[in-house]
VOMAR-49794 format. One line per field, with one value per atom (N, C-alpha, C): residue in three letters; x, y, z; chain; residue number from 0. Coordinates in nm, 2 decimals. Layout:
N
resn <- c(ALA_...);
c1 <- c(X_...);
c2 <- c(Y_...);
c3 <- c(Z_...);
chain <- c(A_...);
resi <- c(NUM_...);
END
This chain:
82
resn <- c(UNK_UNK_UNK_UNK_UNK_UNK_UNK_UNK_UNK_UNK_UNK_UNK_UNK_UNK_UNK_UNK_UNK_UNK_UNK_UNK_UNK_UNK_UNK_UNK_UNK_UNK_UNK_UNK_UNK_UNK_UNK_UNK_UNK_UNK_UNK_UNK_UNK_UNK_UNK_UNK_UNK_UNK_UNK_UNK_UNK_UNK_UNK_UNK_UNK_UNK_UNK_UNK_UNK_UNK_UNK_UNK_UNK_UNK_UNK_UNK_UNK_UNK_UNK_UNK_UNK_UNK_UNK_UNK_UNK_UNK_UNK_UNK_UNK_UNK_UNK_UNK_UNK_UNK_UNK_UNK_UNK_UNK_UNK_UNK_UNK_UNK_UNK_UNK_UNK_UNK_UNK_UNK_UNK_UNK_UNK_UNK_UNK_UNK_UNK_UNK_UNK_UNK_UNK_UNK_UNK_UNK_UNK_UNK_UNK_UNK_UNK_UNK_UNK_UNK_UNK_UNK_UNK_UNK_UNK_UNK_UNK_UNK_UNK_UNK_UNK_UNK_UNK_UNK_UNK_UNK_UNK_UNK_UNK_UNK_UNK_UNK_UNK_UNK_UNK_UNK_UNK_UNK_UNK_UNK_UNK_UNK_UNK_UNK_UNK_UNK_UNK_UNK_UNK_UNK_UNK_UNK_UNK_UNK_UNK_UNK_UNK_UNK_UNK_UNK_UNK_UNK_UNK_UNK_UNK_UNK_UNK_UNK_UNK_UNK_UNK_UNK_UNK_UNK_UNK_UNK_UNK_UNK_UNK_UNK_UNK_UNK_UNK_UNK_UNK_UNK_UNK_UNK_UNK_UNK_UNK_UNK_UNK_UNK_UNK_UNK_UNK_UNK_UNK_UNK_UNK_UNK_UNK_UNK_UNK_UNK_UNK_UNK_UNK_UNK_UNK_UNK_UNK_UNK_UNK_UNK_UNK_UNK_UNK_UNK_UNK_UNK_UNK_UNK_UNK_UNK_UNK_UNK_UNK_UNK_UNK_UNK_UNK_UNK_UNK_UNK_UNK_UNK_UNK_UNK_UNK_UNK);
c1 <- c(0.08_0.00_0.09_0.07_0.11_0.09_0.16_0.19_0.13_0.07_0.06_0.01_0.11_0.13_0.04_-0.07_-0.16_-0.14_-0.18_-0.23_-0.31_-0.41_-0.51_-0.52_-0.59_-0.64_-0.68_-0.63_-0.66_-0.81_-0.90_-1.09_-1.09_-1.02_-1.05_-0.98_-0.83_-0.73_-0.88_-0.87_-1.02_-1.10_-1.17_-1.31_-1.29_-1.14_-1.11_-1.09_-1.05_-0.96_-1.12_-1.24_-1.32_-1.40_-1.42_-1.46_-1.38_-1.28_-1.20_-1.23_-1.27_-1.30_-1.44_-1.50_-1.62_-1.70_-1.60_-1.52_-1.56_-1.62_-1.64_-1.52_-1.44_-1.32_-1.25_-1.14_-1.03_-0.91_-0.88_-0.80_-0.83_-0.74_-0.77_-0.77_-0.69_-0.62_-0.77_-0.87_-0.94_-1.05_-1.10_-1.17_-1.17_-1.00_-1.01_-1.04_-0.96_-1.02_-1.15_-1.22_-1.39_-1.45_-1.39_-1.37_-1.36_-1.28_-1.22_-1.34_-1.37_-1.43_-1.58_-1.63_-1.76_-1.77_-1.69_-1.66_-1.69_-1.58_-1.56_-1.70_-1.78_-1.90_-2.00_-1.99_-2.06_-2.08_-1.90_-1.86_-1.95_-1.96_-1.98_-2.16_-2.18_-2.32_-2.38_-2.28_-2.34_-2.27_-2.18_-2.15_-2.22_-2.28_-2.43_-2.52_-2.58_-2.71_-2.69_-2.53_-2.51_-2.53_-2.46_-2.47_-2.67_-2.73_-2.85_-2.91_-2.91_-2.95_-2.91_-2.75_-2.76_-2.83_-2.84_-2.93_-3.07_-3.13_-3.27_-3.22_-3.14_-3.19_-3.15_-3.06_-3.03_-3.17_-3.25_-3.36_-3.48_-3.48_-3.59_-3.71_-3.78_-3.92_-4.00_-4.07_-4.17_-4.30_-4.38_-4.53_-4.63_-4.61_-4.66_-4.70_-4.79_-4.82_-4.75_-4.71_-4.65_-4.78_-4.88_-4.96_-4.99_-4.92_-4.88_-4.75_-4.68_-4.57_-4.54_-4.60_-4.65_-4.69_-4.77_-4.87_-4.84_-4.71_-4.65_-4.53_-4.47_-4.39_-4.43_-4.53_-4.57_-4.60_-4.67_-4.69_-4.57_-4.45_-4.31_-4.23_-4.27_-4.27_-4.34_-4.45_-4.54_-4.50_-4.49_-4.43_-4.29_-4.21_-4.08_-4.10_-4.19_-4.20_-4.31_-4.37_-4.47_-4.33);
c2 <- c(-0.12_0.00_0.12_0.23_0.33_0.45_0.51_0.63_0.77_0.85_0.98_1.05_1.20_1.32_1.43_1.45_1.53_1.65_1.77_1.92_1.93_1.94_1.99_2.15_2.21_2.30_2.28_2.29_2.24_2.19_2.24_2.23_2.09_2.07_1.96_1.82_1.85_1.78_1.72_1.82_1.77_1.70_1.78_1.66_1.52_1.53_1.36_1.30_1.35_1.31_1.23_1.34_1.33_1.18_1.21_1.12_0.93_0.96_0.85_0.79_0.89_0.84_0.83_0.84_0.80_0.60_0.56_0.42_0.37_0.47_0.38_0.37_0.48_0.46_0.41_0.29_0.27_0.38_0.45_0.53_0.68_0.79_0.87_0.81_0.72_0.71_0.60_0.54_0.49_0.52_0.67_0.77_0.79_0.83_0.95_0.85_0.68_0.60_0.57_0.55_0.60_0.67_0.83_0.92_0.90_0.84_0.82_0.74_0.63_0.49_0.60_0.64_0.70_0.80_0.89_1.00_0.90_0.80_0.75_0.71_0.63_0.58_0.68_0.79_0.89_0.92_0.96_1.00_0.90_0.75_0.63_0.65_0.66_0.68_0.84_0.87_1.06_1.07_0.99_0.90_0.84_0.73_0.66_0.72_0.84_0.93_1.00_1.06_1.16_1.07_0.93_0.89_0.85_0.81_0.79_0.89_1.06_1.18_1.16_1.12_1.15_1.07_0.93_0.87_0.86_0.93_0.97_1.12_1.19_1.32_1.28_1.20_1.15_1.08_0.99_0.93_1.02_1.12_1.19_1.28_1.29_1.35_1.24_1.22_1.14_1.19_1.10_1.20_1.18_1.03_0.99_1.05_1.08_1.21_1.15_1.27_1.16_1.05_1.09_0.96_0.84_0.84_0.72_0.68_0.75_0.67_0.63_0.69_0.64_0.49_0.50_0.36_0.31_0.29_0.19_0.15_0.23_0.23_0.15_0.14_0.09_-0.07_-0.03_-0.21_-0.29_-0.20_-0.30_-0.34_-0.24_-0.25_-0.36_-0.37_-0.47_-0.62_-0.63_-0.74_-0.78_-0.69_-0.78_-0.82_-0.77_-0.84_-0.93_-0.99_-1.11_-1.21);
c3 <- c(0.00_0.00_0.00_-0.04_-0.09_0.07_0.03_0.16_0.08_0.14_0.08_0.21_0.20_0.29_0.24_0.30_0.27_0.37_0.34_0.43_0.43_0.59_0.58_0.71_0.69_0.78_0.88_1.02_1.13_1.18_1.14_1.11_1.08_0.93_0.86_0.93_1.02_1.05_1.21_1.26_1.38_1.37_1.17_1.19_1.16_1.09_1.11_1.23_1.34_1.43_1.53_1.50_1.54_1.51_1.38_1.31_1.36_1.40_1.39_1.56_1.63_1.76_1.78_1.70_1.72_1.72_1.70_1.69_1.51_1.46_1.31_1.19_1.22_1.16_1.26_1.21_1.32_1.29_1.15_1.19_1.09_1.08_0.98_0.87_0.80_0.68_0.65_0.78_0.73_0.70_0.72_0.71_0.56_0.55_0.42_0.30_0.31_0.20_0.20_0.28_0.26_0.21_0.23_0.20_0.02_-0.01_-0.18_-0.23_-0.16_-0.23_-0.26_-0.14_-0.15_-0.25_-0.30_-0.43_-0.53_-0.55_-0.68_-0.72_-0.63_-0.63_-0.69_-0.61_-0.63_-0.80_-0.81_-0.94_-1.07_-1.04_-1.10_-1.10_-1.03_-1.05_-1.14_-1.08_-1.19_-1.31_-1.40_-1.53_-1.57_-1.49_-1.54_-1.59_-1.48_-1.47_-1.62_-1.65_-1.78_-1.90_-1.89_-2.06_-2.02_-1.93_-1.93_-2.01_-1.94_-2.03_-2.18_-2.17_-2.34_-2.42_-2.39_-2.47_-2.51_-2.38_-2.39_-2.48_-2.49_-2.55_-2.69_-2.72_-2.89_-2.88_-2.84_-2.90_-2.92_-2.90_-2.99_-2.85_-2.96_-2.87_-2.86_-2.74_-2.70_-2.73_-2.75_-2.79_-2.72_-2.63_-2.51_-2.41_-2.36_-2.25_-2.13_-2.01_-1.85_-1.82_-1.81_-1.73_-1.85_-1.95_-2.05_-1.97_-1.99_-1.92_-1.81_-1.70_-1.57_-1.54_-1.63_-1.64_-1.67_-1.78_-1.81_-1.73_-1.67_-1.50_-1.46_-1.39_-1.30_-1.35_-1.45_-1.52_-1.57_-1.58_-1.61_-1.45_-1.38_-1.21_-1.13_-1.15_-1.12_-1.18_-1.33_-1.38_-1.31_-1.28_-1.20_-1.07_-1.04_-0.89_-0.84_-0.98_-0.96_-0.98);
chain <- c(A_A_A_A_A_A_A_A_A_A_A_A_A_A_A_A_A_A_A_A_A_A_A_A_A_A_A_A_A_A_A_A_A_A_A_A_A_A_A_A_A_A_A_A_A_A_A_A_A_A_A_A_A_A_A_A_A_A_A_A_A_A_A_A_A_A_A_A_A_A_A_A_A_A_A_A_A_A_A_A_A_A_A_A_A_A_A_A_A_A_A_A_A_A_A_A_A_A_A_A_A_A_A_A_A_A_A_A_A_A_A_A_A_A_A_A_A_A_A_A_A_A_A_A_A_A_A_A_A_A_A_A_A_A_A_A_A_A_A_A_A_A_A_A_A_A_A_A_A_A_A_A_A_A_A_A_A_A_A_A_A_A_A_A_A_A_A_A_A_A_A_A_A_A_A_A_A_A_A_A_A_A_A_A_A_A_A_A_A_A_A_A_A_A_A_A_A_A_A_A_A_A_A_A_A_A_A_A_A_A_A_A_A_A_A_A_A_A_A_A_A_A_A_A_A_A_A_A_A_A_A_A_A_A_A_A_A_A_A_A_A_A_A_A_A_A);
resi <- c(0_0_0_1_1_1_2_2_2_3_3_3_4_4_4_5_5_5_6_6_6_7_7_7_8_8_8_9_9_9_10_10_10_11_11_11_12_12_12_13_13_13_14_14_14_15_15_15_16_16_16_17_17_17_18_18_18_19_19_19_20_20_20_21_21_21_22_22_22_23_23_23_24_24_24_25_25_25_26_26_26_27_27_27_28_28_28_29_29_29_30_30_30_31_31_31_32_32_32_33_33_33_34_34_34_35_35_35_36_36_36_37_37_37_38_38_38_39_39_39_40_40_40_41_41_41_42_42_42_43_43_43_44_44_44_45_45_45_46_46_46_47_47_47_48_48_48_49_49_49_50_50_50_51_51_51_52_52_52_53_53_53_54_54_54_55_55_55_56_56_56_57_57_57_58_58_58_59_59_59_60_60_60_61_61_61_62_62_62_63_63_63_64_64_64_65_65_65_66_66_66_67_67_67_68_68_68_69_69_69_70_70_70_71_71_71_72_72_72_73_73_73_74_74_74_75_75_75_76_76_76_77_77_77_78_78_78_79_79_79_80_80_80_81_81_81);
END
């Protein structure tokens, strides 16, 4: 595993220190990779959400009114869970 020397502002340097005694992290360093995994994740899901947009906006106009699509929500919803 790799070492890295970070600065933080005494505020930030606390709320870990805090964070770390609260017993759920065992240490800072196991904070701040939490800290990473939770972003990336983050990051991973709001990549999803954008190519999701682009492909609904390359496929066109819908002509479907919302309570057409609603109702069909619900009935592809309903089908997975019989």
């Amino acid at each position: 595993m790799a070492t890295m020397t970070v600065s933080l502002p005494d505020p930030m340097k606390d709320w870990i220190e805090a964070q770390t005694r609260t017993g759920e992290y065992a240490s800072s360093s196991d904070y701040v990779r939490d800290l990473v995994r939770r972003d990336r994740e983050q990051k991973d899901r709001l990549g999803a959400l954008r190519k999701l947009i682009d492909e609904a906006e390359a496929s066109g106009v819908n002509l479907r009114t919302l309570d057409e699509i609603f109702a069909e929500a619900r009935t592809a919803v309903r089908s997975r869970h019989c």
